[in-house]
C-alpha positions in Angstrom: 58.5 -84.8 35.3 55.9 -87.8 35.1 53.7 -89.6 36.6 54.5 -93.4 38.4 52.9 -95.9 40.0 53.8 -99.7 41.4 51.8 -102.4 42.0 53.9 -105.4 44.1 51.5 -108.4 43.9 54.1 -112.0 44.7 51.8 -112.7 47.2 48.5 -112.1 46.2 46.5 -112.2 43.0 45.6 -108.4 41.1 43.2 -107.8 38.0 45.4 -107.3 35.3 43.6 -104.2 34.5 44.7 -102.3 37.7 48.2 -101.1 37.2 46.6 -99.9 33.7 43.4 -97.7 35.8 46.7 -96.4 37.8 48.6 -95.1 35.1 45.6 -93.5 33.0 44.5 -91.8 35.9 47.7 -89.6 36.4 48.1 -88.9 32.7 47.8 -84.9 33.4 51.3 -85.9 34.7 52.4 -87.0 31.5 50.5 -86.2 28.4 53.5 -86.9 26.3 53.4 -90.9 26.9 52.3 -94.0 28.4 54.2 -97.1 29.3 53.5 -100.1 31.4 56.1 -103.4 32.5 54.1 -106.4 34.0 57.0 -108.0 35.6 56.8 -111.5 37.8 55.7 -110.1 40.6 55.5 -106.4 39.4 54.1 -104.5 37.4 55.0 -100.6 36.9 53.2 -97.7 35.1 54.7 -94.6 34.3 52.9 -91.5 31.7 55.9 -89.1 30.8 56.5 -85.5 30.5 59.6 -85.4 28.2 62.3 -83.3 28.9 65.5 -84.9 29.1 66.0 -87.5 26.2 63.3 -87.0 23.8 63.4 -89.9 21.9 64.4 -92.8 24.1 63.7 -91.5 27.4 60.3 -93.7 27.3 59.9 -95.7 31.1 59.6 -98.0 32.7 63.1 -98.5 31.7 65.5 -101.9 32.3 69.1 -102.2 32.9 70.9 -105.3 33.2 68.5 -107.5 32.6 67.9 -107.0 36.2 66.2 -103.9 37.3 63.4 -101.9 36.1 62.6 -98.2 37.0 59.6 -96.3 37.1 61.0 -92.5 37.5 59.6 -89.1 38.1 61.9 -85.8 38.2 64.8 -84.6 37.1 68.5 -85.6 38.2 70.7 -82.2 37.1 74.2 -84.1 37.8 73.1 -86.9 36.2 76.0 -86.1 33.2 78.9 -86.2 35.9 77.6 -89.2 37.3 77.2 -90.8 33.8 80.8 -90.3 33.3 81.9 -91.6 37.0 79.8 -94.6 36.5 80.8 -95.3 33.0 84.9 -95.3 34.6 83.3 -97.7 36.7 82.3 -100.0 33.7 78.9 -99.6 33.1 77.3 -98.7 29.6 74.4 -96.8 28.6 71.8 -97.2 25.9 70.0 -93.8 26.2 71.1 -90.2 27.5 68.6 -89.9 29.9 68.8 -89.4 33.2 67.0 -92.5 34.1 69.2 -94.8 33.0 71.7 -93.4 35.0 69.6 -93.6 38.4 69.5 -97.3 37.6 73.2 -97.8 37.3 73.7 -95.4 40.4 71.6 -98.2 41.8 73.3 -101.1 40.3 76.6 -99.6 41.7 75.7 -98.5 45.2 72.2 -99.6 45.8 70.7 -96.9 48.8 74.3 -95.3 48.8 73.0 -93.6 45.4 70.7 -91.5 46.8 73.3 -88.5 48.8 75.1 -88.8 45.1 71.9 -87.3 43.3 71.3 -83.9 43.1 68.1 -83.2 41.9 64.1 -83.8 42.2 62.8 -87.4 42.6 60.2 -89.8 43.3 60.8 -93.3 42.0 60.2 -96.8 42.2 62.7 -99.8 40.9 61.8 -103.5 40.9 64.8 -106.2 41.2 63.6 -109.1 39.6 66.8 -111.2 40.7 66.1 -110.8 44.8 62.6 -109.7 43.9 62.6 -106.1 45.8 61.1 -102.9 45.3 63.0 -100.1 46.3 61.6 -97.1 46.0 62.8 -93.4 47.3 61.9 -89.5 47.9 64.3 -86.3 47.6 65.7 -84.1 49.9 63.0 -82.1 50.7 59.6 -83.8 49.1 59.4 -81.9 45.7 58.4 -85.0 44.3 55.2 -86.4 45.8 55.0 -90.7 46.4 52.2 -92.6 47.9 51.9 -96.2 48.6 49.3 -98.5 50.5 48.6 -102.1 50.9 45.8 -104.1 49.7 44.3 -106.6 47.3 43.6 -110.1 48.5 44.8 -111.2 51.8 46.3 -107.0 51.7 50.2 -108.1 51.1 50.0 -106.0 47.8 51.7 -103.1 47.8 50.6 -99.9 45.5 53.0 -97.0 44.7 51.5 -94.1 42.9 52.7 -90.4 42.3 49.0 -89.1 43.7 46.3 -90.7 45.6 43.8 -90.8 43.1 45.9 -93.1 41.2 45.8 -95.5 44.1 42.1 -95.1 44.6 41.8 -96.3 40.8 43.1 -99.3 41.2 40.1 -100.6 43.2 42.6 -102.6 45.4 42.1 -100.1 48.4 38.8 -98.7 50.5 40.1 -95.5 51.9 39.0 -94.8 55.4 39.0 -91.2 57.1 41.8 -90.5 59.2 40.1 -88.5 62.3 43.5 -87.4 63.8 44.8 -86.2 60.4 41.6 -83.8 59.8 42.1 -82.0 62.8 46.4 -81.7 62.3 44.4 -80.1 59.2 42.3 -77.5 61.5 45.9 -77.2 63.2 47.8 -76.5 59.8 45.4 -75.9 56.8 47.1 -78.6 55.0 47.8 -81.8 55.6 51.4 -82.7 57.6 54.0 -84.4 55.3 54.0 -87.5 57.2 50.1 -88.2 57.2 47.8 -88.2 54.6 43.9 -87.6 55.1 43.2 -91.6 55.1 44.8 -93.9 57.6 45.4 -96.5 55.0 47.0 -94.6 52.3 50.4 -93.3 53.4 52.6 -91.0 52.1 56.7 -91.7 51.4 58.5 -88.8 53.6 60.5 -86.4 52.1 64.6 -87.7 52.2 63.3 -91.6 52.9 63.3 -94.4 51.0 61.0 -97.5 51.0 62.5 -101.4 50.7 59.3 -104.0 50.0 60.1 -107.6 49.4 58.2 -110.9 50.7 55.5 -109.0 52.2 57.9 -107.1 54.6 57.8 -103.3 54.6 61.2 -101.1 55.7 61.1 -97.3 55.5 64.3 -95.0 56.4 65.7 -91.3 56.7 68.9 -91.0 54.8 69.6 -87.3 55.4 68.1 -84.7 58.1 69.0 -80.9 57.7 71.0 -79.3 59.9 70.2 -76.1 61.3 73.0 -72.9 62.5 76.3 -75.1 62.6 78.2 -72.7 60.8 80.5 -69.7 62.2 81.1 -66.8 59.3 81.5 -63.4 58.4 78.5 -62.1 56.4 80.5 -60.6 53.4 81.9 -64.2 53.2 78.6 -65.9 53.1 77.4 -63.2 50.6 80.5 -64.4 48.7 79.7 -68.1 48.9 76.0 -67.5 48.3 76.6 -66.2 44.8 78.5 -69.2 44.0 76.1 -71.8 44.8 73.2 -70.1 43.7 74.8 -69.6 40.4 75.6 -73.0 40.1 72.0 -74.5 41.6 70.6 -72.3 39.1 73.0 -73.7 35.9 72.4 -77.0 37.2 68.6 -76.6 36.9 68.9 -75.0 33.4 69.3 -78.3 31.6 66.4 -79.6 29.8 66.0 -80.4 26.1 63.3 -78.3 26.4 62.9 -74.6 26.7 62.7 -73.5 30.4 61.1 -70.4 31.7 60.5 -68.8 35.2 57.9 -67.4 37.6 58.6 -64.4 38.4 56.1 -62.1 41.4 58.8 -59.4 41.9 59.4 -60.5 45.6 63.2 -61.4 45.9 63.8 -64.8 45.8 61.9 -65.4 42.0 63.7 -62.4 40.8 66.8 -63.6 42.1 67.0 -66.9 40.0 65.6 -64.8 37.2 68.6 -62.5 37.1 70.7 -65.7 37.4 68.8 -67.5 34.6 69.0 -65.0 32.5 72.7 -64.2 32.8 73.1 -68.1 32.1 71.0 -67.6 29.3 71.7 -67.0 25.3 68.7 -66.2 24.6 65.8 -64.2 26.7 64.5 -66.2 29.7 60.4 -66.5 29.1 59.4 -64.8 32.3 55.1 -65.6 33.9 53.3 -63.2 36.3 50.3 -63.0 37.8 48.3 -60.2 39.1 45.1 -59.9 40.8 43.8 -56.2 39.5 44.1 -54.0 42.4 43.2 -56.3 45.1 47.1 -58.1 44.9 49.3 -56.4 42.3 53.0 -57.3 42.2 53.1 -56.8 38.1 54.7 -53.6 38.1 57.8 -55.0 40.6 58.0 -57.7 38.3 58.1 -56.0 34.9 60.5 -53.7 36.4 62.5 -57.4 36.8 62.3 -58.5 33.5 63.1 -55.0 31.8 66.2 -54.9 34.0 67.2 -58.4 32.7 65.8 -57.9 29.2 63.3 -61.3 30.1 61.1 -62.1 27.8 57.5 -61.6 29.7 54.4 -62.6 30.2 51.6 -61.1 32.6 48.1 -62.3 33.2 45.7 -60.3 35.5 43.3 -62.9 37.1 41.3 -59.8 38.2 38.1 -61.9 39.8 38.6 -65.3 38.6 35.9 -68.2 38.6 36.3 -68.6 42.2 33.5 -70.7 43.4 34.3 -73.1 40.5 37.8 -73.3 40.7 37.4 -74.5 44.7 35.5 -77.3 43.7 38.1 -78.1 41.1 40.4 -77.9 43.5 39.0 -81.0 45.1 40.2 -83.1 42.2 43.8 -81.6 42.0 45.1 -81.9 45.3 43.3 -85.0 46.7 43.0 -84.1 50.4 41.6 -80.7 52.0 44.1 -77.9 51.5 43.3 -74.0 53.0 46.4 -72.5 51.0 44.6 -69.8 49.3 47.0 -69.7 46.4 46.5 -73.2 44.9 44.2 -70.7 42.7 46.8 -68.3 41.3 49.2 -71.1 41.2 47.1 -73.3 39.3 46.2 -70.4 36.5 49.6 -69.3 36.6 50.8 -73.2 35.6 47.8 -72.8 32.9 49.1 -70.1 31.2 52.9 -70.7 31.3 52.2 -73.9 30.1 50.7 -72.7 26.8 54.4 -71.3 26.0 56.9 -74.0 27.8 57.0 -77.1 29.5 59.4 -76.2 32.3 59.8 -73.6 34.6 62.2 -72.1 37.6 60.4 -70.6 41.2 61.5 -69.2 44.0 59.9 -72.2 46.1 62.2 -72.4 49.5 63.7 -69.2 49.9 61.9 -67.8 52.7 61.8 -71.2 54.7 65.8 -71.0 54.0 66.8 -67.4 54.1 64.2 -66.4 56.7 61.1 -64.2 54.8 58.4 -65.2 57.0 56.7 -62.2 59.2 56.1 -65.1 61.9 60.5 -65.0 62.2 60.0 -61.6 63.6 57.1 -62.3 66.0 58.8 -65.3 67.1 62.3 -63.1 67.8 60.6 -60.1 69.4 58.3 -62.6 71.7 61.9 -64.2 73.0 62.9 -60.6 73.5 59.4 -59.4 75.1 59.5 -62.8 77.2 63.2 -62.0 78.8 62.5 -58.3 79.5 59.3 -58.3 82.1 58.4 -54.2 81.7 58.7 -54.6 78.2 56.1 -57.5 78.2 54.2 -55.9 80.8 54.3 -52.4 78.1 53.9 -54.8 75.1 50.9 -56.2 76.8 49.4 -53.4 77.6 50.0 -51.7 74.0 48.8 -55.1 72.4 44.8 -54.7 73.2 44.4 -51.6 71.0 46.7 -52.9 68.0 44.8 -53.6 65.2 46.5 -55.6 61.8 46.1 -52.5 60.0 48.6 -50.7 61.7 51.4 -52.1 60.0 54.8 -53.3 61.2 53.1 -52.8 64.4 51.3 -55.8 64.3 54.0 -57.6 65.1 54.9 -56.2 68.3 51.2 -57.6 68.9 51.7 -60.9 67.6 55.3 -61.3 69.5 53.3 -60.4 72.7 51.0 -63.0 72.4 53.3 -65.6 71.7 56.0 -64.5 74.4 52.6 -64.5 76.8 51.3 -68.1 76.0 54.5 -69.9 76.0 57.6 -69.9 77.6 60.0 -71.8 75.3 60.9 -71.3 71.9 59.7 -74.5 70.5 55.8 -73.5 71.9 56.0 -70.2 70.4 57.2 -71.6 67.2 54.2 -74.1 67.0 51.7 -71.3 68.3 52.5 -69.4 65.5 51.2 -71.7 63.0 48.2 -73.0 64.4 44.9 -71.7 62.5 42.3 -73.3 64.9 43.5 -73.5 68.9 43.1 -76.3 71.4 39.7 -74.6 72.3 38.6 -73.5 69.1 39.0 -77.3 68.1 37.2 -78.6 71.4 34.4 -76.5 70.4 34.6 -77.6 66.9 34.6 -81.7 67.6 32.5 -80.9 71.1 35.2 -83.5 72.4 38.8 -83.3 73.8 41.2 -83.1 71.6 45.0 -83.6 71.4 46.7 -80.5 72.3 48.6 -78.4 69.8 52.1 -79.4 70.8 51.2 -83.3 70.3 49.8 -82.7 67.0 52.7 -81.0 65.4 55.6 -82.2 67.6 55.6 -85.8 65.3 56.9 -82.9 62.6 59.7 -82.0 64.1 62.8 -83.4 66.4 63.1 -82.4 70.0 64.9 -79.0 70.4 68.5 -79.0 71.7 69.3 -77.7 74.1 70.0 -74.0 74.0 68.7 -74.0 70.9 66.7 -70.8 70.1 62.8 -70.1 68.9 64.3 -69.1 65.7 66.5 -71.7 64.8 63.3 -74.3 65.7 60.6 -72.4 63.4 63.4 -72.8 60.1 63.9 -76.6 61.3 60.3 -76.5 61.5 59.1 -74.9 58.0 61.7 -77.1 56.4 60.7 -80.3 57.2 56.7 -79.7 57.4 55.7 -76.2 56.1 57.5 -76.7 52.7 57.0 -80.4 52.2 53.0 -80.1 53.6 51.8 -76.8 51.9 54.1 -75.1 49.7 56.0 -78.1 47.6 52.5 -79.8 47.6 50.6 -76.6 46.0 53.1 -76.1 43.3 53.4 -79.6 42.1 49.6 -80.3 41.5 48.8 -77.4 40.4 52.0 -77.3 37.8 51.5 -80.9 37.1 47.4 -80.8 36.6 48.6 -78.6 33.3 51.6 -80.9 32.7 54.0 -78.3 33.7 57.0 -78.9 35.5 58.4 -76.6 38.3 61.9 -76.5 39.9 63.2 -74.9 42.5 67.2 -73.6 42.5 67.1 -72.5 46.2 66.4 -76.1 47.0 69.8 -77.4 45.4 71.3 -79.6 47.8 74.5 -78.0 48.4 72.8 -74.3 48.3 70.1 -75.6 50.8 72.6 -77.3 53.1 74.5 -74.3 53.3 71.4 -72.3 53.9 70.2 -74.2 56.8 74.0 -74.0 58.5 73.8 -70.1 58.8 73.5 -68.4 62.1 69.9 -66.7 62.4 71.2 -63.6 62.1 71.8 -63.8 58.7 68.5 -64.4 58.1 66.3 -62.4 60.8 67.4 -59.2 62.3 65.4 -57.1 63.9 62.9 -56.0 61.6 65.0 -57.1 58.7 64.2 -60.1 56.6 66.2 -62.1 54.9 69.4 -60.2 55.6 72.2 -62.1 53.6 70.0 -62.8 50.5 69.1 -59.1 50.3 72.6 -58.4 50.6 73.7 -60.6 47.3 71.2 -59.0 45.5 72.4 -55.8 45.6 74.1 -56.2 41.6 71.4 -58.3 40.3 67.9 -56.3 41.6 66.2 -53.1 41.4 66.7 -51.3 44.9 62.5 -51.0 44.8 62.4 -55.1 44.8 65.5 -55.8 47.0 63.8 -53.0 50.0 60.4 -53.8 49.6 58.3 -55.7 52.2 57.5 -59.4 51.3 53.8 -59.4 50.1 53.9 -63.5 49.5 52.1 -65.3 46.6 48.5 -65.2 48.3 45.2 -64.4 47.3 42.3 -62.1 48.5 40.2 -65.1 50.5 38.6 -62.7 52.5 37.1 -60.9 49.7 36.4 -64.2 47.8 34.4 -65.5 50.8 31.9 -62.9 49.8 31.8 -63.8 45.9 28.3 -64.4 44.8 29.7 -67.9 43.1 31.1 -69.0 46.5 28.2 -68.3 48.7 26.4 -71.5 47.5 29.4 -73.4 48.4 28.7 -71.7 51.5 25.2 -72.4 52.2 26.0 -76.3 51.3 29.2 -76.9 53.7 27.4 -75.8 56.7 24.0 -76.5 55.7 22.2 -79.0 58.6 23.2 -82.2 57.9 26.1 -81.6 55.9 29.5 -83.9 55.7 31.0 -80.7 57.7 28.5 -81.1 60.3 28.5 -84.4 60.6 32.4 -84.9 60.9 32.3 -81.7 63.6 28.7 -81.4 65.3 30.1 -78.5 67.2 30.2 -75.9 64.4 27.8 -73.7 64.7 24.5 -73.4 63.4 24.1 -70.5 60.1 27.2 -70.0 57.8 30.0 -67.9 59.5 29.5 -64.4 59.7 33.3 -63.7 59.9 35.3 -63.8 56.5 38.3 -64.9 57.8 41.1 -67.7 57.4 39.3 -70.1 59.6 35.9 -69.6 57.4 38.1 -70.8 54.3 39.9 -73.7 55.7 36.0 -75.3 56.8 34.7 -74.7 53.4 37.4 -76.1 51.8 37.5 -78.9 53.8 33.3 -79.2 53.5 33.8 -79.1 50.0 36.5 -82.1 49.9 33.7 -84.2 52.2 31.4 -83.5 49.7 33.4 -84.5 46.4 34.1 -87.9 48.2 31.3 -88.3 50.2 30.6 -92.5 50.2 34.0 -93.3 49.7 36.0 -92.8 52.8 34.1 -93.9 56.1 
């Protein structure tokens, strides 16, 4: 896990001293080295986390006398396709894994990406035809930038994160209008926009060909969602296998490598699996919020069962009102997901004990553990049967959220009533701030809710239900935007990295084939990966409800340390205001979701006020 960054300059002239401002600024990437190449008509930067390799693993590496890498990730096959390449006639000087994504390369140029399965963002420079290629995995685990500027703008700049881009002082970032209010839509930024119109961001399973001034981007894999027929007790079979061997492939470090673990199913899952893989006791991290959020009892229960060894932290109240505006700084662009906090202390404190650890990042977007599934189901069903939407309608006024399981007979109402396809209900389900609550916001038109996200996702087949279009959905823009983003700044601002087993290709492509109902039924969640946890899990963790890795926004709106943030986002004359006169006047009384993604995008305006226009 590192840090990389690019600048292409044949055509143009660059201060020497830019690729270096690049590189220092993402060294929380890689505190464990620094190396820069200045190439003819390249020059690459890379600061290194060192796992794989030790010793000679040091980038930007060259092969051949012809290419030259810049590489962050991990490749877990990377040893079978050593050997398969090394039949082929290549040698190595190193047993990295880096070395073998250049001879992958070398031997099949684009073809090597479907052969690698892994976690990876990187850039390589062919001096011979003078090329940059550089590429994203699967699902945008690892993130990669790129923009064009210096002199007459035909220089290209790759970078891991924005900031590193903004420090080359090649590039004046200007606000990207349309992409704040996909924010107000989301509470994160979609995976195919970033907050500036000038700075892009490489979409997840693309890769990126740059030579004589000439820019190429292409998709070289697209899930596929409920192509497969099966019996349940046979997936539950096949399940086991690839998760066992997703979760032995991601094992392999020369590092030690540890877990989160919240007691919810998916972490404890690839736990259990860890620690059966294991010799010697998996070093286990969870977090707890006092008695606000408290998952540390299903977790210990977890570890005990599987003889981990554990850690607990209990953030109790943490330093809220600072850590927002630190925030800021780690993730680049606004972002409403409330647990960037826990995730970001979490990362500090496993971090003081390993370098590397497993989550359970993907298993509800692939297995189906989002509440929003259900509402989405039940509104197909309430939508088909006219008396029960006319009953559900009725019932819905006087159902509050604190009535439980009942809420979503509430939600599924709403969404059946507002929409009369699948596709609608699966985008009205995500939406944070409506067509009319984002009117009022800009006092202007605005595009409507299906334009904004519909870029995200391909047109729904026909036939094709609700269900099957929200997974396709979270897939390609939930997990790439919010949850894959979170994780990987937060883990990396500590220099910790994070993989994720469920995100394996073959275990994910198998995931995605599944019929629906082996993932929603009813009022059951996540139906098949319940049922392969039945030998690995505590009954109390495989039955209970998911609670999700969140945090208590609501309360922390009313923190005395976050109501000067507060009083300064929607103060008169504000960035806030000024970007969206229609707010209105006073802070908001209501301590809700929509309260928290304004502040935190007020408080992004504010730490880069005078540099985006």
């Amino acid at each position: 896990m590192c840090g990389i960054c690019a600048i292409v300059h044949e055509r143009t002239e660059v201060p020497g001293e830019a690729i270096t401002r690049m590189t220092q600024r993402l060294s929380h990437r890689g505190p464990d080295g620094s190396g820069i190449s200045r190439l003819p008509g390249c020059d690459l930067g890379h600061r290194r986390l060192s796992i794989i390799d030790l010793k000679y693993g040091d980038q930007p590496m060259e092969y051949g006398g012809r290419w030259s890498i810049t590489y962050n990730g991990e490749i877990y096959n990377y040893r079978a396709l050593r050997s398969e390449l090394e039949a082929a006639g290549h040698q190595f000087r190193t047993s990295s894994d880096t070395e073998v994504i250049l001879a992958a390369y070398a031997e099949w140029k684009s073809g090597c990406l479907l052969r690698l399965r892994g976690m990876f963002a990187f850039a390589i420079w062919d001096k011979v035809e003078r090329r940059l290629f550089a590429a994203r995995d699967l699902f945008g685990e690892k993130p990669l930038y790129f923009a064009l500027g210096g002199g007459s703008n035909s220089a290209l700049l790759i970078a891991s994160e924005m900031k590193a881009i903004l420090a080359s002082g090649l590039v004046n970032p200007v606000l990207d209008r349309a992409a704040v209010d996909s924010f107000l839509v989301l509470g994160y930024l979609p995976p195919h926009k970033t907050i500036y119109s000038n700075i892009h961001t490489l979409p997840a399973a693309h890769f990126l060909e740059y030579s004589g001034g000439s820019l190429r981007l292409e998709q070289y894999w697209r899930p596929q969602v409920g192509t497969r027929t099966m019996e349940l007790s046979d997936a539950v079979t096949e399940l086991d296998v690839l998760m066992k061997q997703a979760v032995r492939r991601q094992l392999v470090a020369d590092v030690p490598v540890g877990a989160f673990l919240s007691g919810g199913i998916d972490s404890s899952m690839i736990v259990a699996m860890a620690q059966e893989e294991s010799s010697q006791p998996l070093q286990t991290f969870s977090v707890g919020f006092g008695e606000m959020i408290n998952e540390l009892p299903y977790a210990k229960s977890v570890a005990d069962r599987w003889q981990t060894e554990h850690h607990e932290i209990d953030l109790g109240t943490p330093r809220v009102g600072e850590l927002l505006e630190r925030m800021v700084d780690v993730y680049d662009e606004p972002f409403a997901d409330s647990s960037h906090i826990p995730t970001y202390l979490i990362s500090e404190f496993a971090r003081r004990t390993v370098k590397v650890v497993l989550s359970g990042d993907g298993g509800d977007e692939l297995f189906g553990g989002y509440g929003r599934y259900h509402d989405i189901q039940l509104s197909e069903s309430a939508y088909r049967s006219w008396a029960a939407w006319a009953v559900l309608r009725l019932a819905s006024r006087a159902i509050k959220e604190r009535h439980g399981g009942l809420h979503h007979y509430s939600v599924a109402v709403g969404l059946a009533t507002r929409a009369n396809d699948g596709w609608s209900r699966c985008l009205l389900s995500q939406a944070t701030f409506s067509d009319r609550q984002r009117r009022a916001l800009w006092d202007r038109d605005v595009t409507p809710l299906n334009e904004v996200l519909r870029d995200n996702g391909r047109r729904p087949q026909q036939r094709e239900s609700g269900l099957d279009q929200a997974f396709y959905f979270d897939v390609t823009t939930y997990l790439p935007g919010d949850i894959l983003v979170k994780v990987d700044r937060a883990a990396m601002a500590h220099g910790l990295e994070t993989r994720a087993p469920f995100l394996d290709r073959d275990l994910a492509e198998f995931a995605l084939s599944l019929p629906s109902r082996f993932k929603v039924n009813g009022r059951e969640s996540k139906v098949l990966l319940r049922s392969a946890s039945a030998r690995y899990l505590p009954s109390a963790v495989r039955s209970r409800r998911k609670q999700g890795f969140g945090a208590p926004y609501g309360i922390w709106l009313g923190r005395s340390d976050v109501e000067p943030l507060l009083q300064r986002v929607f103060a008169r004359g504000s960035a806030l205001r000024e970007l969206l006169p229609g707010i209105k006047p006073g802070i908001p009384k209501s301590r809700n979701y929509r309260t928290w993604t304004l502040l935190t995008l007020g408080l992004w305006l504010d730490g880069t006020r005078g540099r985006a226009i």
